[in-house]
C-alpha positions in Angstrom: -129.5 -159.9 102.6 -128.3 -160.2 106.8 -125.7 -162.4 107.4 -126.0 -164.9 109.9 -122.3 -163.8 111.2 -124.3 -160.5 112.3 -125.8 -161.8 115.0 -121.9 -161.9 116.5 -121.7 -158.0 116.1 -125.6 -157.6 117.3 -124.8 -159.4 120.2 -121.5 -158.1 121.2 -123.5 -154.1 120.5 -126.5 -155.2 122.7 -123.0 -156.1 125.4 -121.1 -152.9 124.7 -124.7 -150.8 125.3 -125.1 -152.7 129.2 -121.6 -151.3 130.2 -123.7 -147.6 130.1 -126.2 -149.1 132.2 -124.1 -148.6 136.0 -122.6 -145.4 134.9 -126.4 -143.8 133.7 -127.2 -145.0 137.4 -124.6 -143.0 139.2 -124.1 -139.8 138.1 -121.3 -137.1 139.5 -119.5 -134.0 138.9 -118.7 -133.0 135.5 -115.9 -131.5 134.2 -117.2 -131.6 130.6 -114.2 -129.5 128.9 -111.8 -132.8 129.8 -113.2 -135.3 128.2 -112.3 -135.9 124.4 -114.6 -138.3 123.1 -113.4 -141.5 121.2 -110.2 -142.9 119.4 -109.7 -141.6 115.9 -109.9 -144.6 114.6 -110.6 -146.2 111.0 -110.8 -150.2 109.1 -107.9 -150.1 106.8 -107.8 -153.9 106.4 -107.7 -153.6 102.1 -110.8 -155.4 101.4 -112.7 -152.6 103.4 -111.2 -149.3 101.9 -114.1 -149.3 98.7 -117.1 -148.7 101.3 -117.9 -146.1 103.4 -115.6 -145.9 106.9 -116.4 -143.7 109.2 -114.8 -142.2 112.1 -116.0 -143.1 115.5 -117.8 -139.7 117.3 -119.6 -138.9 120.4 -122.8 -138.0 121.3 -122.1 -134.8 122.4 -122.9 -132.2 119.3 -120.4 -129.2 118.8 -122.3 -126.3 119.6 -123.4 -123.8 117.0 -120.7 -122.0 115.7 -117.9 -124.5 116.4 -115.6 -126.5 114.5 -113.1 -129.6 114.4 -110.6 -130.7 112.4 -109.3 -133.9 112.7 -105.7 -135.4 110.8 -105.6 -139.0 111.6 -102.5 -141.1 109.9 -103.1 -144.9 110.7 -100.2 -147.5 109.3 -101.0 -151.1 109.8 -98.9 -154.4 108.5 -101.2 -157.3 107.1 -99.9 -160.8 105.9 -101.5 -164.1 104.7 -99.3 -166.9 103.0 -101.4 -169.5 101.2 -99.6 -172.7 101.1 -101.6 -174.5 98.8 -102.8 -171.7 96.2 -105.5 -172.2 94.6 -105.1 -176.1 94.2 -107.5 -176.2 97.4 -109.9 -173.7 95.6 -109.4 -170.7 96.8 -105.6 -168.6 96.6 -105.7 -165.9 99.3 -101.8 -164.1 99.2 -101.7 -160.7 101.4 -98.4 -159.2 101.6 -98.8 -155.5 102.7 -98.1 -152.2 104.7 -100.2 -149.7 104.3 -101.4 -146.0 105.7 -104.4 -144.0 105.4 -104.5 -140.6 105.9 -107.5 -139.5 106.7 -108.6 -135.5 107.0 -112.3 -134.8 109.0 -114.2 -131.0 109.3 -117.4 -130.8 111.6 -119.3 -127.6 112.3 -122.1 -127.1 114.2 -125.0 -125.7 112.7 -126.9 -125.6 115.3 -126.6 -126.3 119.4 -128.4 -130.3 118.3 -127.3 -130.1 114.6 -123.5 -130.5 113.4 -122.6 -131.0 109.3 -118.7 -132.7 108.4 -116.7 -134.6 106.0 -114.1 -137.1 105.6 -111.9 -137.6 103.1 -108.5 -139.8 103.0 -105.7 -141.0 100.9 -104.4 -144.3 101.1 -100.9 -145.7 100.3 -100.1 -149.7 99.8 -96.7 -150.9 99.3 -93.8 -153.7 100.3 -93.6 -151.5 103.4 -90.3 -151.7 105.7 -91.4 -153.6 108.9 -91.3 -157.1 107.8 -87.7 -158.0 108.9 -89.1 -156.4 112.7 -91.8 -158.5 113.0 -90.1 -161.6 112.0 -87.1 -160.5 114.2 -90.0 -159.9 117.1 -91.7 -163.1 116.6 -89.0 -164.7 116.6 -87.9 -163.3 119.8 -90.4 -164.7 121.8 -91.3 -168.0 120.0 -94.1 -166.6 118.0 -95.3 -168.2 114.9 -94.3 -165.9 111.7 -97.3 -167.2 109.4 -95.4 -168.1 106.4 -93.0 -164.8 106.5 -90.4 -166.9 106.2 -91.4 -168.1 102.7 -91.3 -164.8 101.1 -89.2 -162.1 100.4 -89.2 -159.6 103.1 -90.9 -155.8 102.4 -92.6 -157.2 99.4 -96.2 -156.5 97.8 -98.6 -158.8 96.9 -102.3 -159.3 97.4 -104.0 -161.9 95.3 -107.2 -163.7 95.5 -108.8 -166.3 93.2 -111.0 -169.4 93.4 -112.6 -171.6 90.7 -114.5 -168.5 89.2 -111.4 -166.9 88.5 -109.1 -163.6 89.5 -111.0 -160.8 91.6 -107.1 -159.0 93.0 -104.0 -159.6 91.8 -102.1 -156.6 92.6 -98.3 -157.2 92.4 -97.4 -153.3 92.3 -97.5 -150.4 95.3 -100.5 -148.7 95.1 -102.0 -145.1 96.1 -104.4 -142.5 96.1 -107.7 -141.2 97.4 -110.2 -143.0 99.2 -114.0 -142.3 98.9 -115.5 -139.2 100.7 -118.1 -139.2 103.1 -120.4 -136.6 104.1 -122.3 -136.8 107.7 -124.5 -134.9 109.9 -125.4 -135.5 113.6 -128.4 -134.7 115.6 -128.9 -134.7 119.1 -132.0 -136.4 120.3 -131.2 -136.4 123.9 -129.0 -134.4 126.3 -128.7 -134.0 130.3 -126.1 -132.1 131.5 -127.0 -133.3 135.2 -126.5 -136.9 134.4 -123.9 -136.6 131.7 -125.9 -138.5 129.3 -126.1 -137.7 125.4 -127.7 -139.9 122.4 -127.3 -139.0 118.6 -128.4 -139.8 115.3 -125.4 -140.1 112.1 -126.7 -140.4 108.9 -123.8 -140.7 106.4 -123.5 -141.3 102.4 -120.4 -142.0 100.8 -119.4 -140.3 97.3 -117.5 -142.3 94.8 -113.8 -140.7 93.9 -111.3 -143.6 94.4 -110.3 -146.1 91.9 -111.9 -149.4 92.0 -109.3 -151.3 90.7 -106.8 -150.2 93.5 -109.1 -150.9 96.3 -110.0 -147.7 96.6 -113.5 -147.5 96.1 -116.3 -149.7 94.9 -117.7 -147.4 92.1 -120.9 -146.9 94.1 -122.4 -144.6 96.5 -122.8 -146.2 100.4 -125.4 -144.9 103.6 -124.6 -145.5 107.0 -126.8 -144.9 110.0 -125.7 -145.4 113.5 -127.0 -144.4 117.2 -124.3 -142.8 118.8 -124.5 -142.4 122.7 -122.4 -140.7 125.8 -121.9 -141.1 129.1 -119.3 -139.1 131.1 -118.7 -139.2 134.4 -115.7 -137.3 136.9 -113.0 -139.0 135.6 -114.1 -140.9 132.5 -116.4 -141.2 129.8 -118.0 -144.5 127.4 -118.4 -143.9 124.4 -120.9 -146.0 122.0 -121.7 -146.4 118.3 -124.1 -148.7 116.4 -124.7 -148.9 113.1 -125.9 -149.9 109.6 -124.5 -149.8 106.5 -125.9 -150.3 102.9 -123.1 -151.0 100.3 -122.9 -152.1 97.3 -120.8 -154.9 95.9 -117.1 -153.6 93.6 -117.5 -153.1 90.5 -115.0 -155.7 89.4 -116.3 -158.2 92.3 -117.3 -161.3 90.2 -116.4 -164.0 91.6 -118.3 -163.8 95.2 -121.5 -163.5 96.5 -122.3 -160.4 98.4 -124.4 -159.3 101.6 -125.7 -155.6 100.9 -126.0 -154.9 104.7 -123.7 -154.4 107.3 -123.3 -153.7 111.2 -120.8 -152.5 112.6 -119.8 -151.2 116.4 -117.7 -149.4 119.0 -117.4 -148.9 122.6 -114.6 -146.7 123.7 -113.7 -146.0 127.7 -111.8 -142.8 128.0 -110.0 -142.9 131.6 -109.0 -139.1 132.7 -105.9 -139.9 134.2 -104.8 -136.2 135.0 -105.5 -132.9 134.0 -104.2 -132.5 130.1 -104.7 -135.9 128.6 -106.9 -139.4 129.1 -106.2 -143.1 128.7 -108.4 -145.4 126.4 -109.5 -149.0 125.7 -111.5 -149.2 123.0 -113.2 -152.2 120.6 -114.4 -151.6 117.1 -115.5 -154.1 113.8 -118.1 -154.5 111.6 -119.8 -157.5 109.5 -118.6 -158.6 106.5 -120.3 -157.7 103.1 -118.3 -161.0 101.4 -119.3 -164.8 100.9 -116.8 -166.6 99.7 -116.2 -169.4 102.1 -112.8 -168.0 103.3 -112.6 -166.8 106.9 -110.2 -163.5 106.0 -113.0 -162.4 104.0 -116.1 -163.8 105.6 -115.6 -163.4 109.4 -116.5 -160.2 110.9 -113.5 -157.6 112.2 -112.8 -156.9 115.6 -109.7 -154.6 116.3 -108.6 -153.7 120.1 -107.1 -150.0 120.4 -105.4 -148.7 123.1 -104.1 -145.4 123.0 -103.7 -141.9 124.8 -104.4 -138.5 124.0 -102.5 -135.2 124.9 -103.7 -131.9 125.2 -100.9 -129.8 123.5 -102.4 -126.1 123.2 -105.9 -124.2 122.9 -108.2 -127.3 122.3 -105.4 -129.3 120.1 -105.0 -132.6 121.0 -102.6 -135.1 120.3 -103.7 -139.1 119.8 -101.3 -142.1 119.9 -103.2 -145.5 119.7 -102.0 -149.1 118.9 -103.7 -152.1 117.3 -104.5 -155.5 117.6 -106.5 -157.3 115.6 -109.4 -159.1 118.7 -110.4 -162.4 117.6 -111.1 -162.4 114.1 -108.5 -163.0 111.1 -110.9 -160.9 108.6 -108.9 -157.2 110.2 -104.9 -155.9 109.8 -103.0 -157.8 112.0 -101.3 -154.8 113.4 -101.5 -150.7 113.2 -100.4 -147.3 115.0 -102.2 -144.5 114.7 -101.5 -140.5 115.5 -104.1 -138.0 115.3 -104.6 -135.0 115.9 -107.8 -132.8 116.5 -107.9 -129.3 116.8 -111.9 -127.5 118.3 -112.3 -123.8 118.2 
């Protein structure tokens, strides 16, 4: 079953995919060894963590021989105060800070072929930021959201409607997240013109616990067209996808949309030699219908971040981010990464 909501993420792919279009047209110098493909970047908005979440990638394959390891540590605040409970139907309470640590290997097998896996462990609690952001909001006249009707650092995410209780977690939670294992292969390259396009496959195995969030109890595939464009002093990055999930295990009280699409376009800005500038734009649809925008309306996150060469061909990421113009994402997150090729 497609959602009509993916036409919003179709449309904004098919928008991301015409940005390529001037820089395939004018092709320069490479300095291929500069550029360091996307942000590390993951969803870690709660009701997202039980299906499969990869990491964006490039085009560009690895080379036989080579390896990566990524360590990505993203820390995000989300909050929703429901006035009314569930006397209007539907009780949606999210009180909540939470990381995800997430650890990536690629090799490549072959000069078109490379094999990886991520894995990650998540951590939800009361969290320590809440008196910042009220203090920050605050500062400059910004609406807090309800914040001021609760206590400050504390957990809670609960939903419910007529059918009954789907979440009602009242206590910190914690540990690992599904794995996913990947491949990429190369179905174009040109060195001349700086221009890469891949195929992802990806399945996600089952490990978390379901009643935590952590997992949905059920293996997920993902396919998405990954392309590449770099150019003398930056680089766009592209990914397009589908997803197949399948619906929690303890989900019961929604109905449920099977397939997913989800997207990124990432502009890498080579400021100077030793590290790059980026704005990059990633979401996906929603697999939930339940007539409550949080959980319905496709997410959209802005990132903006840098990345650092430190030594050999370790790099060091710091992003931020914003959620773009959807309420279904965390309202706010930093990440650090870091990824180390040999």
């Amino acid at each position: 079953m497609i959602r009509k909501n993916n036409i919003n993420v179709l449309i904004i792919t098919l928008l991301c995919l015409a940005t390529l279009i001037p820089s395939v047209l004018f092709a320069g110098d490479m300095d291929y060894d500069e550029h360091r493909g996307p942000l590390v970047s993951s969803n870690i908005y709660p009701f997202y963590l039980p299906f499969i979440n990869l990491a964006p990638d490039r085009a560009k394959p690895l080379g036989e021989g080579n390896f990566k390891i990524t360590v990505s540590n993203l820390y995000g605040n989300t909050f929703n105060y429901d006035v009314n409970g569930v006397k209007d139907g539907f009780q949606f309470d999210m009180d909540v800070e939470h990381t995800r640590t997430m650890f990536g290997f690629d090799i490549g097998i072959t000069p078109f072929l490379d094999l990886g896996v991520e894995a990650a462990y998540v951590v939800m609690y009361g969290g320590i930021f809440d008196p910042v952001i009220q203090g920050f909001h605050n500062l400059f006249g910004f609406p807090n959201g309800g914040r001021d009707n609760v206590e400050d650092n504390q957990f809670n995410i609960t939903i419910a409607n007529e059918k009954g209780l789907w979440i009602n977690l009242q206590e910190a939670v914690s540990g690992i997240n599904d794995i996913t294992l990947k491949a990429k292969l190369n179905l174009y390259r040109s060195k001349e013109r700086g221009l890469y396009l891949a195929l992802q496959p990806a399945v996600k195995i089952p490990v978390g616990d379901t009643d935590q969030l952590l997992s949905n109890g059920n293996m997920d595939i993902a396919v998405n067209i990954l392309a590449e464009k770099n150019g003398y002093n930056y680089a766009a990055y592209i990914n397009a996808g589908w997803m197949h999930v399948a619906a929690p295990e303890n989900l019961q009280i929604f109905d449920f949309s099977t397939d997913l699409f989800s997207f990124m376009l990432s502009y890498e800005w080579l400021v100077r030699g030793g590290w790059s500038a980026y704005f990059q734009v990633d979401g996906n649809t929603s697999p939930y219908i339940s007539s409550h925008k949080r959980l319905d309306h496709f997410t959209a996150s802005i990132n903006l971040g840098c990345k650092f060469d430190l030594f050999g061909n370790s790099r060091l990421q710091v992003s931020f981010g914003e959620e773009f113009f959807t309420f279904a994402t965390t309202d706010i997150y930093l990440n650090i990464a870091m990824e180390l090729i040999f």
